[in-house]
C-alpha positions as CSV (number, residue, x, y, z in Angstrom):
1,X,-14.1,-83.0,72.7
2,X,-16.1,-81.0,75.2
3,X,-19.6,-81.6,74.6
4,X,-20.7,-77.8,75.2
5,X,-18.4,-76.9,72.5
6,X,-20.9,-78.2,70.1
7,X,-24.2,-77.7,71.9
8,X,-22.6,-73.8,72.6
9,X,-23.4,-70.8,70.4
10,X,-20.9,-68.8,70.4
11,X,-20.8,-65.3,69.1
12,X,-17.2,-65.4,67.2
13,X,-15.5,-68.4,66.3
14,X,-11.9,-67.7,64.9
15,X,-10.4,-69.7,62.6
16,X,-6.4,-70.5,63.2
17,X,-4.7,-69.9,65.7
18,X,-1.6,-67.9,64.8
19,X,-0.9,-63.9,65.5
20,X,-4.1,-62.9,63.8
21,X,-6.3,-65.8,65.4
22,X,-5.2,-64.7,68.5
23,X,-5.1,-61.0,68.5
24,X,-8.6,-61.4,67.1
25,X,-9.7,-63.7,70.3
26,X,-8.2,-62.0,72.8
27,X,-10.1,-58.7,71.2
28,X,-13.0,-60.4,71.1
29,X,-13.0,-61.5,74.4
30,X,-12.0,-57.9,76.0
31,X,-15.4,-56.6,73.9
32,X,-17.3,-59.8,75.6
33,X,-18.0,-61.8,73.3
34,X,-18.4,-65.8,73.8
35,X,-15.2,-66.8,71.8
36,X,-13.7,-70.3,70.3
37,X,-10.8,-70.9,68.6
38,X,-10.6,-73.7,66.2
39,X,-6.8,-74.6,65.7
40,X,-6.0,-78.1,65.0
41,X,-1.9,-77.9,64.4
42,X,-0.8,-75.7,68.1
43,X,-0.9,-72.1,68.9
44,X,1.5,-69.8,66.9
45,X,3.5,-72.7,65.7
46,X,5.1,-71.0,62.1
47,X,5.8,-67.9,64.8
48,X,8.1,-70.1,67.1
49,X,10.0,-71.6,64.1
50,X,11.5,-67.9,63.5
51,X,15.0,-68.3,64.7
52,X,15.3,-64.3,65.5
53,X,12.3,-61.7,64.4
54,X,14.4,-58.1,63.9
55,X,11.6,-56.0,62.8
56,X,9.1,-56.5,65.6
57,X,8.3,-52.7,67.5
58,X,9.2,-53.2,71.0
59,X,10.7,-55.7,70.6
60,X,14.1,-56.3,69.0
61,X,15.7,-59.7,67.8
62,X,13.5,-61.5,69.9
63,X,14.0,-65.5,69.4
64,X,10.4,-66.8,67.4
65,X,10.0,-69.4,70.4
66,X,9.9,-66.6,73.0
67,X,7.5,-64.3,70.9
68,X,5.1,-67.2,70.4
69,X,5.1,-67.8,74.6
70,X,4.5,-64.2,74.9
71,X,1.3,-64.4,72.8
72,X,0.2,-67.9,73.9
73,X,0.6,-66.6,77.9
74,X,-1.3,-63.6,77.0
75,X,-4.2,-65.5,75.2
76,X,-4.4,-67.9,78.1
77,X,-5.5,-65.3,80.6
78,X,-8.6,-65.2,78.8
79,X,-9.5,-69.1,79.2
80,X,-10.5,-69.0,75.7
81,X,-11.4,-72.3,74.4
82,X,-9.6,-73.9,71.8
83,X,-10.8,-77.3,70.0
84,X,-8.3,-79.1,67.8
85,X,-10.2,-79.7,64.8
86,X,-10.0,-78.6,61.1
87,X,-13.1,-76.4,59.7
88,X,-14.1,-78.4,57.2
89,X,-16.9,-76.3,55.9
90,X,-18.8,-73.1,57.1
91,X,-22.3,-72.4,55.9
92,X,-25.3,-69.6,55.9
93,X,-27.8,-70.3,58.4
94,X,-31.2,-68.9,59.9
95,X,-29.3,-68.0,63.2
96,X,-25.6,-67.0,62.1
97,X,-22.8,-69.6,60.7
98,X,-22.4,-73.3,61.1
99,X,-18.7,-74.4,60.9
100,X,-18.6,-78.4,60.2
101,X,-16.0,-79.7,62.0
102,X,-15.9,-83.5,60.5
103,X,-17.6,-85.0,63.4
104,X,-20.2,-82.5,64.1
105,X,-21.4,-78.4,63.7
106,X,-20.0,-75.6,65.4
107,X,-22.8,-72.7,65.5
108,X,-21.5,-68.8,65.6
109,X,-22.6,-65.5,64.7
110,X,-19.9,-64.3,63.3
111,X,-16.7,-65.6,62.0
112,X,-13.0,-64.7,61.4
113,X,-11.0,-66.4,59.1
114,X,-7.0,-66.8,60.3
115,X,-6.5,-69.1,58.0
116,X,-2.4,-67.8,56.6
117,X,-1.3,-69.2,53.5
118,X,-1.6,-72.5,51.9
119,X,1.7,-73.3,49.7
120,X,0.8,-76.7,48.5
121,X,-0.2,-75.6,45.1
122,X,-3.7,-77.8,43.6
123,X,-2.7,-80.9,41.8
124,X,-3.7,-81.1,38.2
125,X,-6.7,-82.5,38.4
126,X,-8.0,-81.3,41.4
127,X,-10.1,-78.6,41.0
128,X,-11.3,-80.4,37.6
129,X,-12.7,-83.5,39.9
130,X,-13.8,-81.5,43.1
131,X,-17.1,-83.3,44.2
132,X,-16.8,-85.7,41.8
133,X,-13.9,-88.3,43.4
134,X,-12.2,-85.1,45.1
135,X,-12.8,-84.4,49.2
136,X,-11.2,-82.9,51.4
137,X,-12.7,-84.0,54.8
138,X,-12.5,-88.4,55.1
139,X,-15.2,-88.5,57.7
140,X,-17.4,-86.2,55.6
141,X,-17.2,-88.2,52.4
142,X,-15.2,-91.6,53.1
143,X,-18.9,-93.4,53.6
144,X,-20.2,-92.3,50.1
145,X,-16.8,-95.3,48.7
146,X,-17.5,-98.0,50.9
147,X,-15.6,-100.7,49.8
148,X,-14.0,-99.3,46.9
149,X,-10.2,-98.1,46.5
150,X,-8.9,-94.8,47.6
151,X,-5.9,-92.5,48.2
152,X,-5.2,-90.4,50.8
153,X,-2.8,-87.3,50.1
154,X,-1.1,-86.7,53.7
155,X,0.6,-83.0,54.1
156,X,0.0,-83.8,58.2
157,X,0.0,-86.3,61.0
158,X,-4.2,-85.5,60.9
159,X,-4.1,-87.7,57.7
160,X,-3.2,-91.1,59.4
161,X,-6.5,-90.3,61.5
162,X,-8.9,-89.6,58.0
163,X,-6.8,-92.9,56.5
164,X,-7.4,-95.5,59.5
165,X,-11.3,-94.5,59.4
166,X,-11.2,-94.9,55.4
167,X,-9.2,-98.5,56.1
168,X,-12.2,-99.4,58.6
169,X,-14.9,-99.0,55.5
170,X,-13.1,-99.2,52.0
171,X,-11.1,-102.0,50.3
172,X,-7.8,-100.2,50.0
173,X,-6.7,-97.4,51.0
174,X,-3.0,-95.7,49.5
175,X,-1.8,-93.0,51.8
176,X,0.6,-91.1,49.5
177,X,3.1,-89.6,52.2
178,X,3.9,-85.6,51.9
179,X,5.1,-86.3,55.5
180,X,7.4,-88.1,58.0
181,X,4.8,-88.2,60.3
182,X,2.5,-91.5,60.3
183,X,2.9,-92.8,63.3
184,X,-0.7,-94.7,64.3
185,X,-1.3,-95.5,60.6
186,X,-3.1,-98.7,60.3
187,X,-0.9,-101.5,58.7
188,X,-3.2,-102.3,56.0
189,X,-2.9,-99.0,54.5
190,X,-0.7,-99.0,51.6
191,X,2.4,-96.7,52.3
192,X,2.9,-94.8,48.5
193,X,6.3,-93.1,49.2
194,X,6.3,-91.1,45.7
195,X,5.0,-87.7,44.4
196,X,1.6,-87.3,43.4
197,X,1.5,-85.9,40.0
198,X,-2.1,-85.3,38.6
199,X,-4.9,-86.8,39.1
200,X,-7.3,-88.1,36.2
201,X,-10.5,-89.4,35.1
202,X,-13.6,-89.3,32.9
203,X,-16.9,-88.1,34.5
204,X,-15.3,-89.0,38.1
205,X,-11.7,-89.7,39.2
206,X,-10.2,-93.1,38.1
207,X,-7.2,-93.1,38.7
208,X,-4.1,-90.7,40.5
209,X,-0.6,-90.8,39.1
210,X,3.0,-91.1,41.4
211,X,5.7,-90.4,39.3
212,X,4.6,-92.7,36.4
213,X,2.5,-95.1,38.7
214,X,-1.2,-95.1,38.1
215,X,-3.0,-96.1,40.8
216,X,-7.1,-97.1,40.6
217,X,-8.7,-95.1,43.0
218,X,-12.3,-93.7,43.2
219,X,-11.5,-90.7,45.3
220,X,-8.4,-89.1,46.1
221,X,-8.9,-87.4,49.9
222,X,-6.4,-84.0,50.4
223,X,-5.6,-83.4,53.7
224,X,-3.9,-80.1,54.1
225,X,-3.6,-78.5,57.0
226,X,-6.1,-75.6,55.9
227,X,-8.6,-75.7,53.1
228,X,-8.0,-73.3,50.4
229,X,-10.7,-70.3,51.9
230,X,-12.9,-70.7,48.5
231,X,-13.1,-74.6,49.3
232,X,-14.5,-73.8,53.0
233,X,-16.9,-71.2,52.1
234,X,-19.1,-70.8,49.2
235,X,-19.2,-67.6,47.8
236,X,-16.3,-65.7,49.6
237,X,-14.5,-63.2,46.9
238,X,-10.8,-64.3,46.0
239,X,-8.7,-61.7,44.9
240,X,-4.8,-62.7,43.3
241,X,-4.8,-65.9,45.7
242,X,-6.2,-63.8,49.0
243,X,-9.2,-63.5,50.7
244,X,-10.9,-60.2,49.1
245,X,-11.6,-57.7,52.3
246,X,-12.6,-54.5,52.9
247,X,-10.9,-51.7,55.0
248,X,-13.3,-53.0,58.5
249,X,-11.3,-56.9,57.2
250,X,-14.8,-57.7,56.4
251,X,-15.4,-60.7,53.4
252,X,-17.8,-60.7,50.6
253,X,-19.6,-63.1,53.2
254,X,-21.6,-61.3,55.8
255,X,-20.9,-62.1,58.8
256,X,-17.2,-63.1,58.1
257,X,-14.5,-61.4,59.1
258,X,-10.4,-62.1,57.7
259,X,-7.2,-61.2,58.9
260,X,-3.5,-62.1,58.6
261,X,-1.1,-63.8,55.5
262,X,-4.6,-65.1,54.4
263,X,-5.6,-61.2,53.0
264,X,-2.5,-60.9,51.7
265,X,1.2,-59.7,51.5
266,X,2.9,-58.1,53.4
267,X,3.0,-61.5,55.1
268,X,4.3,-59.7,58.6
269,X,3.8,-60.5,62.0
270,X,2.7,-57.1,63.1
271,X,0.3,-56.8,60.0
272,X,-1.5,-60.2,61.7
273,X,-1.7,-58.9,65.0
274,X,-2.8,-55.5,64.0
275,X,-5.4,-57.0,61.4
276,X,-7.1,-59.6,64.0
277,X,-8.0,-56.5,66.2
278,X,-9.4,-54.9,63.4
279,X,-11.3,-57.6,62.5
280,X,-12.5,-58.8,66.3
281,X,-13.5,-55.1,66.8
282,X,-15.7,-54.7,63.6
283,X,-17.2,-58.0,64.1
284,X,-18.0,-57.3,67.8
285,X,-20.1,-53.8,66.8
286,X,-21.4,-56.1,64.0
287,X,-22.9,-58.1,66.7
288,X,-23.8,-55.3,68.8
289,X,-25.3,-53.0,66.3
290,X,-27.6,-56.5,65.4
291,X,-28.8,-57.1,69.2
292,X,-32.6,-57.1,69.4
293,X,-34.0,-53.7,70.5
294,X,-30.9,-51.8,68.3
């Protein structure tokens, strides 16, 4: 990682890098502002999956994979940085936002959540035991169950990196495996090739079930490729599943800006583009209109 990415302060940091996340950069960038992109699983990935996108003005029955070049080409000319990492957590400070990243904090003045949609519903259990045996970010949390037993619930290859670090400082670890893609995992981690079912507990978690296997744990770590929005910021308004924004995309947070599948449906490409100007434009005279002197 750069080290100026951290010691930086930039004045909009998107979050996700898909049509939104990009439209919103790129927008961002043509009103001047210092942008990062935060996108830990490759530009416009779910775009390039599309086998053929018929409803795109301009553009007719253009292949996904040639769409996604088209936007990644265009975002390039910028030289907009972009830093592989999850947001693990974003947080109110005296001089803007801090995004933890895991491994350090990201400082910005302004934020704008790309975030799509999660379809991994919660786990019984999960919300129940949040804080108390449930994390979402390994290095965040891992030290606090030195040497005890854990689980790690992989739905990405960016869980065999939280479950070797948990292997280096807890007793077992039991990577329960949403996904074909492990390769690196440590081989004293314990492979768990089942369904996760619920996970229980008294005051803190004791123990997660895999189709009628109880395994002891302590803590039961969820790596998903995004956080659920409410788990990454405190006090941003949820409305039937979707970040809650007004017409300018901004949140109930201020300074925090939304756009895309993550406000809700339609879940279109144009709506994502169209919404991360929108956003990257509102945010920018945010900033402006707060510049001392104004």
């Amino acid at each position: 990682m750069p080290e100026n990415i951290l010691s930086s302060s930039w004045d909009i940091v998107v979050i996700g890098g898909g049509p939104a996340g990009l439209s919103a950069a790129v927008n961002a960038a043509v009103r001047n502002k210092k942008v990062l992109v935060l996108e830990h699983q490759g530009l416009c990935r779910k775009v390039a999956w599309a086998e053929k996108i018929n409803n795109y003005l301009g553009l007719p029955a253009i292949a996904g994979k040639d769409l996604a070049a088209a936007y990644i080409r265009h975002f390039k000319e910028f030289d907009i940085p972009v830093l592989e990492k999850r947001a693990e957590m974003i947080v109110a400070a005296s001089n803007g936002l801090m995004i933890n990243i895991g491994t350090g904090d990201i400082q910005a003045s302004a934020v704008i959540l790309a975030l799509g949609v999660i379809f991994q519903q919660a786990l019984p259990g999960e919300e129940h035991f949040l804080g108390r045996g449930i994390s979402y970010c390994a290095t965040c949390d891992g030290p606090l169950y030195r040497g005890r037993d854990v689980a790690v619930l992989a739905y990405g290859h960016e869980a065999v990196e939280e479950a070797n670090f948990l292997a280096e400082i807890c007793r077992s670890v039991y990577l329960l495996k949403a996904t074909d893609d492990i390769s690196g995992l440590r081989p004293e981690v314990r492979i768990i090739d089942k369904k996760p079912q619920a996970i229980k507990g008294d005051d803190f978690v004791t123990h997660v079930i895999v189709e009628g296997e109880e395994l002891p744990v302590e803590a039961v770590f969820i790596m998903r490729p995004t956080l659920p929005a409410q788990r990454l910021l405190f006090g941003l308004e949820i409305e039937n599943g979707f970040i809650k924004v007004g017409h300018d995309l901004s949140s109930s947070v201020a300074g925090v800006w939304a756009a895309g599948d993550c406000t809700g449906k339609p879940h279109q490409i144009s709506k994502a583009v169209g919404e991360g100007a929108t956003a990257a434009l509102n945010a920018a005279k945010y900033l402006e209109e707060k510049r001392p002197g104004r």
